[in-house]
C-alpha positions in Angstrom: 18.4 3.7 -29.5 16.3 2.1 -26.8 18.1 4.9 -24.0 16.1 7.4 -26.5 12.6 6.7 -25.2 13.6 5.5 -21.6 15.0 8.3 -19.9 16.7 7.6 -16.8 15.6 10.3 -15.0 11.8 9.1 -15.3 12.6 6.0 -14.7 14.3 6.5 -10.9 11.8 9.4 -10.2 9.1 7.0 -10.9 10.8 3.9 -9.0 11.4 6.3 -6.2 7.6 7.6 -6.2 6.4 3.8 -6.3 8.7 3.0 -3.1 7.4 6.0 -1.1 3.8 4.9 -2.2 4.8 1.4 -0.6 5.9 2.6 2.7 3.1 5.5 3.1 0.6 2.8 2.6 2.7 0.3 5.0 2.6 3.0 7.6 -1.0 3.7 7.4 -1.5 -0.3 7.6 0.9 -0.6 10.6 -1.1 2.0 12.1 -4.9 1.0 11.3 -3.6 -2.6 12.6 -2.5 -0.4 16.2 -5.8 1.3 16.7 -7.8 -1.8 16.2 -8.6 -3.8 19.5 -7.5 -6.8 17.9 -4.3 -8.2 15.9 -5.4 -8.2 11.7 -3.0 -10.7 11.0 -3.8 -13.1 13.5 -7.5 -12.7 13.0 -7.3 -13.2 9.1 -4.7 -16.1 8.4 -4.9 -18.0 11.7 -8.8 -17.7 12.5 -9.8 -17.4 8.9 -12.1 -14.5 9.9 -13.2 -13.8 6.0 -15.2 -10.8 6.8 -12.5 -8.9 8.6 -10.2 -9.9 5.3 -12.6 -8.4 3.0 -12.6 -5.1 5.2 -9.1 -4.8 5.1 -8.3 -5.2 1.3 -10.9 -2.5 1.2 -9.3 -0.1 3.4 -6.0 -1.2 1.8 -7.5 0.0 -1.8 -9.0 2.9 -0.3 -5.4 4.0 1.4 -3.4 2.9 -2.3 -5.8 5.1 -4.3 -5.7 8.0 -1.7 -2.0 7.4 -1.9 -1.8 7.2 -5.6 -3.7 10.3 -5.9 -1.1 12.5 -3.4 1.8 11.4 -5.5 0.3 11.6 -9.1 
């Protein structure tokens, strides 16, 4: 009975579709982070630059919607 309303179909198409939005939207970070003059990582958790933070978890929900979007 519970196999009758979770088809296992939808549920790999959908896993698959979540782990392609992961590494499109790890791709487009790697690469933001490359064209920047300065490391992201370095400048957010070791010089606590909270600005620069707040920019990047705005481009990152900018590049998940967009991302979300092309797969829905």
């Amino acid at each position: 009975m519970l196999m009758e309303w979770i088809k296992p179909g939808i549920l790999v198409s959908s896993l698959v579709f979540a782990l392609m939005g992961v590494l499109i939207f790890w791709l487009c970070f790697l690469v933001i982070d490359k064209i920047t003059p300065y490391n992201l990582w370095e400048e957010i958790v070791e010089k606590q630059n909270r600005a620069l933070a707040l920019v990047v978890a705005a481009m990152s929900l900018g590049i998940c919607l967009i991302v979300a979007a092309a797969i829905h």
